[in-house]
C-alpha positions as CSV (number, residue, x, y, z in Angstrom):
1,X,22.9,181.7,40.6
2,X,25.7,180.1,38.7
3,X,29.5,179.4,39.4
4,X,33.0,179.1,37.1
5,X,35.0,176.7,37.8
6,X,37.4,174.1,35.9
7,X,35.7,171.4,34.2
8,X,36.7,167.6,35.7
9,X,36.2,164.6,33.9
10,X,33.2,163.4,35.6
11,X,31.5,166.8,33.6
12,X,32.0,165.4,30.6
13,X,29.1,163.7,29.7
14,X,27.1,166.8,30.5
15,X,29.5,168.6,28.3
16,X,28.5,166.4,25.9
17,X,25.0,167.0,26.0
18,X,25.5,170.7,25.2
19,X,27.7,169.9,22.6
20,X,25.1,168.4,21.0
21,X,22.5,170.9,22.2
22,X,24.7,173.3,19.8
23,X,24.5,171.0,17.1
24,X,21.3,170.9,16.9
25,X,21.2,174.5,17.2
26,X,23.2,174.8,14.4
27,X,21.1,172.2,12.3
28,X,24.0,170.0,12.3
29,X,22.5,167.4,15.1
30,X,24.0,164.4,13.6
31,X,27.5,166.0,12.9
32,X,28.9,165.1,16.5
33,X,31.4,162.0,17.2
34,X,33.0,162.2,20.0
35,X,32.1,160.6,22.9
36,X,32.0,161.6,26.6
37,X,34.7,159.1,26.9
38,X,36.7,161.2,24.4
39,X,36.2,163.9,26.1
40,X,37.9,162.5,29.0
41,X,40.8,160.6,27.6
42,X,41.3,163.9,25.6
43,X,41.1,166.5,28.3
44,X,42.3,164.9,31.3
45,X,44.4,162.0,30.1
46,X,48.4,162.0,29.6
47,X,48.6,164.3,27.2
48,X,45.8,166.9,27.7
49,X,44.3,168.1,24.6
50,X,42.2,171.0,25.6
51,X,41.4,173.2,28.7
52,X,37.5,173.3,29.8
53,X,35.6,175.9,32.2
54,X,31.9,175.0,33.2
55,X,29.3,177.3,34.3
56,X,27.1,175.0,36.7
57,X,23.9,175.6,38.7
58,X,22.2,173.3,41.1
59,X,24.4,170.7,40.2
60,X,24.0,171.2,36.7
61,X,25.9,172.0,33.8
62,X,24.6,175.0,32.1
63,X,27.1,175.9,30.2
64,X,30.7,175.4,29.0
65,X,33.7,176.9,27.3
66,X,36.6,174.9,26.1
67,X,40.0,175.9,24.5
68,X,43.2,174.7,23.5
69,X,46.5,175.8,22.1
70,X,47.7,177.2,18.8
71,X,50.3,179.2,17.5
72,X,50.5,181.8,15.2
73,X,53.6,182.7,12.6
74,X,52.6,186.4,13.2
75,X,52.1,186.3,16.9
76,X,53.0,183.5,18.7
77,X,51.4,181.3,21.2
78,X,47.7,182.0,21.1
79,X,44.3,179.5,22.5
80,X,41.5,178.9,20.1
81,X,37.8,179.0,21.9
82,X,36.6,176.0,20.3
83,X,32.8,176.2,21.8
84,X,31.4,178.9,23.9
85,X,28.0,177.1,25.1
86,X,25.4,178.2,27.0
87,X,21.9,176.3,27.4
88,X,18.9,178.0,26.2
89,X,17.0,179.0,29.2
90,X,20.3,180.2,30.8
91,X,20.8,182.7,27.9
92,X,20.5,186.7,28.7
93,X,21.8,185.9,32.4
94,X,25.3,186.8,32.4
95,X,26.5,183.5,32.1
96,X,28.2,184.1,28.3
97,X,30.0,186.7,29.4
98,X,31.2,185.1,32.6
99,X,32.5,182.4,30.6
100,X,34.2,184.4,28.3
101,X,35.8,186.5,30.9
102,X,37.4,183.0,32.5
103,X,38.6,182.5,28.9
104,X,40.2,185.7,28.6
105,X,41.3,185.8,32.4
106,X,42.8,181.9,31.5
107,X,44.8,183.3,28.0
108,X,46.1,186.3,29.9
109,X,47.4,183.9,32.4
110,X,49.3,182.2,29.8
111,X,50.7,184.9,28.6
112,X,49.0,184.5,24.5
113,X,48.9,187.1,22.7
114,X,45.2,186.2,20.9
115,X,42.2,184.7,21.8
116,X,40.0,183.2,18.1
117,X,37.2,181.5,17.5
118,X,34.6,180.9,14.6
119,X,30.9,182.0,14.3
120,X,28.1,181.1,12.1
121,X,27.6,184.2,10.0
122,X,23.8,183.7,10.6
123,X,24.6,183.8,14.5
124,X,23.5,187.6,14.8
125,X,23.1,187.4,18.6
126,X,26.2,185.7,18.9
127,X,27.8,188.1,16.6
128,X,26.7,191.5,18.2
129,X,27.6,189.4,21.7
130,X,31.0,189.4,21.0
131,X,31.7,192.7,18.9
132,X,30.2,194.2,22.1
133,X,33.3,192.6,24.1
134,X,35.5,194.0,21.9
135,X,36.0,191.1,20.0
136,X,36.4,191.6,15.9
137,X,34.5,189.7,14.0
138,X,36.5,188.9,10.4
139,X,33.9,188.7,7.9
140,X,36.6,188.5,4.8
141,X,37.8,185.2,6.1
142,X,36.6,181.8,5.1
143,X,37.2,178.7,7.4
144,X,39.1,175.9,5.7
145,X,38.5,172.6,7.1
146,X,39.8,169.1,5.9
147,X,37.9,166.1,7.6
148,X,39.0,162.4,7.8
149,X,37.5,161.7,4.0
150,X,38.8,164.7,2.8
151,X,42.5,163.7,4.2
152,X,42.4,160.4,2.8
153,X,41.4,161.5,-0.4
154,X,44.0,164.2,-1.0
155,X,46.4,161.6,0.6
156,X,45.2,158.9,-2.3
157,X,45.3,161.4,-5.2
158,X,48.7,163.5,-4.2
């Protein structure tokens, strides 16, 4: 029905597309910049940026996980799941969890010692999707985010 494999840089611009498929999901449909070209200057370029799994179908990208490196003071290396995506009318198929698994099969390969990512708190399904993989969900934890115009401003008045 569907296959996992690693994402190559002629994916990207159907990457893309669900990137913006969440956005819009997320009522944020004009929040996304990057460009497929981004994509692949950032992922499969000299210095690679992120890692990227595809779930594909008939030729098709249906869905799409992509991570990349952090490191925690507590724990040490760990990958942060940046996007978990999976298109509508593949949703309830298996194909979440499969992608998750490749995640976790990929950070156990590297040896990490944590897997995180973010979810809306309005997200139920997603939320119950992952508590039932045994993820934790940290509901006393606020994500802290400063963008371009944020930076320049705290830059300006430092």
């Amino acid at each position: 029905m569907y296959r996992i494999r690693e994402a190559r840089a002629d994916d990207m611009p159907q990457v893309l597309h669900l990137i913006q498929e969440l956005a819009s999901f997320e009522k944020e449909v004009n929040a996304v910049e990057v460009s497929s070209e981004d994509l692949i200057r950032d992922g499969f370029g000299n210095e690679k940026l992120f890692q990227c799994f595809v779930a594909e179908t008939d030729d098709s990208i249906v869905g799409m996980a992509l991570v990349y490196p952090r490191y925690s003071t507590w724990k040490g290396p760990v990958i942060h799941l940046e996007d978990l995506i999976v298109t509508e009318q593949m949703r309830g198929s298996g194909l979440g969890s499969a992608l998750l698994t490749e995640v976790v099969k990929y950070g156990n390969s590297l040896g990490v010692k944590r897997i995180s990512w973010e979810v809306l708190d309005w997200n139920e399904p997603a939320i119950t999707f992952y508590e039932k993989k045994g993820a934790r969900v940290m509901r006393d934890w606020d994500v802290v985010q400063l963008d371009e115009k944020g930076m320049q401003a705290f830059l300006e008045n430092r």
